[in-house]
N, C-alpha and C positions, 0 to 999 in steps of 0.2 A: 397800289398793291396788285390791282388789276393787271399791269402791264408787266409786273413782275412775273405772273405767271402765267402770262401769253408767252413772255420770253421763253423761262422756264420751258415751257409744254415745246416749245418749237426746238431750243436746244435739243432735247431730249428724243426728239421724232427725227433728228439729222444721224444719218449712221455714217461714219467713218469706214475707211476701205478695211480697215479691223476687221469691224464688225459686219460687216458683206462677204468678206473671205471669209470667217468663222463660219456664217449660216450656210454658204455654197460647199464649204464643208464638211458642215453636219447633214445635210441636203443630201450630199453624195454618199457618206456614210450609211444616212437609212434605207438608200437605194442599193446599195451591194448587201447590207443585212436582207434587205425582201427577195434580193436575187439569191444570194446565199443559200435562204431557206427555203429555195427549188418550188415553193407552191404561187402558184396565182402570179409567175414570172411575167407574162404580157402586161396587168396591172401595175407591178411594179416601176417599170417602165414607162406607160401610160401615166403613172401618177410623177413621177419625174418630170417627165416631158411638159407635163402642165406644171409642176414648181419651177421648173427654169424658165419656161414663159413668163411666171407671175414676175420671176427676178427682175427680168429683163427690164421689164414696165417701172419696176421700183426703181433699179439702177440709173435706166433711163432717165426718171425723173429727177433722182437727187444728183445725175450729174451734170443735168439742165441749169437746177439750180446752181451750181455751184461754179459757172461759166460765166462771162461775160455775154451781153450782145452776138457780137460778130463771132464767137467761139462756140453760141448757140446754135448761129445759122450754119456755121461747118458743122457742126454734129448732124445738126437736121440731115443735110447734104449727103454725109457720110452714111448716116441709117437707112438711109433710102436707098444709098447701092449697095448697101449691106441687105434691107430687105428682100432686093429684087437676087442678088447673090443667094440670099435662101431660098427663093419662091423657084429657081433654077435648080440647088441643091434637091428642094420636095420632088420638083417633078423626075430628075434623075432618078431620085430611090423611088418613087411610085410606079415608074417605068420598068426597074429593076424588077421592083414588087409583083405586077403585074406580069412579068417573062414567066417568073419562078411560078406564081400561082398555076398560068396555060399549062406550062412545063410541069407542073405538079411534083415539084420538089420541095416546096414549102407549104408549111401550117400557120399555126399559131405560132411559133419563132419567128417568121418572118414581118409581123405585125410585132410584135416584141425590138424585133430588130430595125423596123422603121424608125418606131418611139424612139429608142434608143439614142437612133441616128441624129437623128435630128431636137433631141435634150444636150449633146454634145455637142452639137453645130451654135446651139444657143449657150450652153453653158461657156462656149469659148469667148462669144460676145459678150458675155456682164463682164468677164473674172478682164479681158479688154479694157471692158467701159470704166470697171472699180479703177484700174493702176490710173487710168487719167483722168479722177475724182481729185480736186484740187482740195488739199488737207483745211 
């Protein structure tokens, strides 16, 4: 009985690319309602940028799972020049960031608009990793 519902709880904690597009959609949903309603916009953003990280991590993992060996160490492989592609992407916009602040053209939208940036740079990475999630 026991094993019955170790199975059970493990089925159940597997999400399909379903249900990974569904939540990166609800996701994206709540963040244009908080953009929408024009208050506390950097937040908004800010709290996006930290949902699509968490995805990442999750995606990441159930697509670990769901690999073989040698399909594991190509991913490995692949996120590592995918991270160092982002760690290049950051410093671009902080440099950007950075002009605009000297230049004093930017506020609080500009910091909005990092977040922003770079919740998209990730969010394009899961909604990636989910298509080549093996059913």
């Amino acid at each position: 009985m026991k094993k019955i519902i170790l199975l059970f709880l493990i089925f159940m904690s597997c999400k399909s690319e379903r249900d990974f597009n569904f939540e990166i959609e609800q996701l994206s949903e709540k963040h244009q309602k908080c953009l929408d309603s024009g208050k506390n916009m950097m937040n908004c953003s800010r709290q996006f940028h930290f949902e699509m990280n968490h995805m990442l991590k999750i995606v990441l993992k159930e697509c670990r799972i769901s690999l073989n060996k040698t399909e594991q160490e190509s991913l490995e492989r692949e996120q590592l020049l995918w991270s160092k592609k982002r760690e290049q992407y950051i410093t671009e916009q902080n440099q950007e960031f950075n002009d605009k602040i000297k230049s004093e053209e930017w506020g609080q939208d500009m910091y909005m608009a990092v977040y922003q940036n770079d919740a998209d740079f990730v969010k394009a990475r899961v909604l990636e990793l989910i298509k080549r999630m093996k059913k």
